[in-house]
N, C-alpha and C positions, 0 to 999 in steps of 0.2 A: 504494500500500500504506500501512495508516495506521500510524502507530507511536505507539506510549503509552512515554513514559520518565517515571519515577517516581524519586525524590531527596526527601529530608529524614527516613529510619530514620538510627537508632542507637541507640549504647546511652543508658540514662537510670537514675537512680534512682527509686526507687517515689516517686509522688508527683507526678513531673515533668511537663514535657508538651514533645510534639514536634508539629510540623507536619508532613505529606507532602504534596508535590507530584502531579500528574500533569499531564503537559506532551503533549498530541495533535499530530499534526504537521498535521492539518486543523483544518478549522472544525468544534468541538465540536455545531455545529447539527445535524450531519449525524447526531447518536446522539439515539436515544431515551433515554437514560438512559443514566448513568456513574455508575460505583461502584468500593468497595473493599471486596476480600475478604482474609484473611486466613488464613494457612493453620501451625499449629504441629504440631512432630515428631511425624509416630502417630497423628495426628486430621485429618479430612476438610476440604479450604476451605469456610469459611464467610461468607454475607455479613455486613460490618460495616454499611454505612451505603451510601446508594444517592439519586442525585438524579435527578428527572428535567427534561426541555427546559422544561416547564412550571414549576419549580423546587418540585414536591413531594419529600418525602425518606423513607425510610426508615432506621430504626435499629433494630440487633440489642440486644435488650434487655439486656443486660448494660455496654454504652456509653451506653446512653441518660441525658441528665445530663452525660455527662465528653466524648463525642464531636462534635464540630459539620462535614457535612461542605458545600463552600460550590465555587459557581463562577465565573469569570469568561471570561467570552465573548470579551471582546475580547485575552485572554491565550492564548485554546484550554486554557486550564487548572483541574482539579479541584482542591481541597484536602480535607486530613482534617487538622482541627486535634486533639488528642489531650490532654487534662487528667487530672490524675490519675492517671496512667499506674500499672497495675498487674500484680505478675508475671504473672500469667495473661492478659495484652494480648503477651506475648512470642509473635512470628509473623512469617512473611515477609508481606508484604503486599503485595496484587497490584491493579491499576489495572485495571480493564474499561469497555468503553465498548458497549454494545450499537444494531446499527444493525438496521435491516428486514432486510436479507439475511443476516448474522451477527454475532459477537462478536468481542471486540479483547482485547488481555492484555498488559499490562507485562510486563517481565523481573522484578521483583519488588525490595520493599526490606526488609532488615530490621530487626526493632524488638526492642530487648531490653530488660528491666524488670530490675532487679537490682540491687541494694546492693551 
């Protein structure tokens, strides 16, 4: 069973920047792509930024510029490095990793933006 645990949310001032982790308990080879969605109070998860094996990436326009998300192989682990951070980046933040047969999901971290 794969397990995605995700660490590095908290809270921050506008402005600031935090890192997230996501730590797989396999060999990250085995996903077609690995990403981070985000999901705030009242409104539907969204994806943030998305990499894949081949190391193309996508970003939600609204990050793009402040968002960088990066991997390392030999760690099994994703990062979302986060600059700028602003209230409306405030969300739990969830770690996916997608293989051929299904999908994978963090327990989630959260990120607050606030003075």
């Amino acid at each position: 069973q794969v397990q995605l645990v995700e660490s590095g949310g908290g809270l921050v001032q506008p402005g600031g920047s935090l890192r997230l982790s996501c730590a797989a308990s396999g060999s990250i080879f085995n996903f077609y792509a690995m990403g981070w969605y985000r999901q705030a109070p009242g409104k539907q998860r969204e994806l943030v930024a998305e990499i894949t094996s081949g190391g193309s990436t996508y970003y939600l326009d609204f990050v793009k510029g402040r968002f960088t998300i990066s991997r390392d192989n030999a760690k099994n682990t994703v990062y979302l490095q986060m600059n700028d951070l602003k209230p409306e980046d405030t969300a739990v933040y969830y770690c996916n990793a997608k293989a051929t047969a299904r999908g994978y999901w963090g327990q989630g971290t959260q990120v607050t933006v606030s003075s």
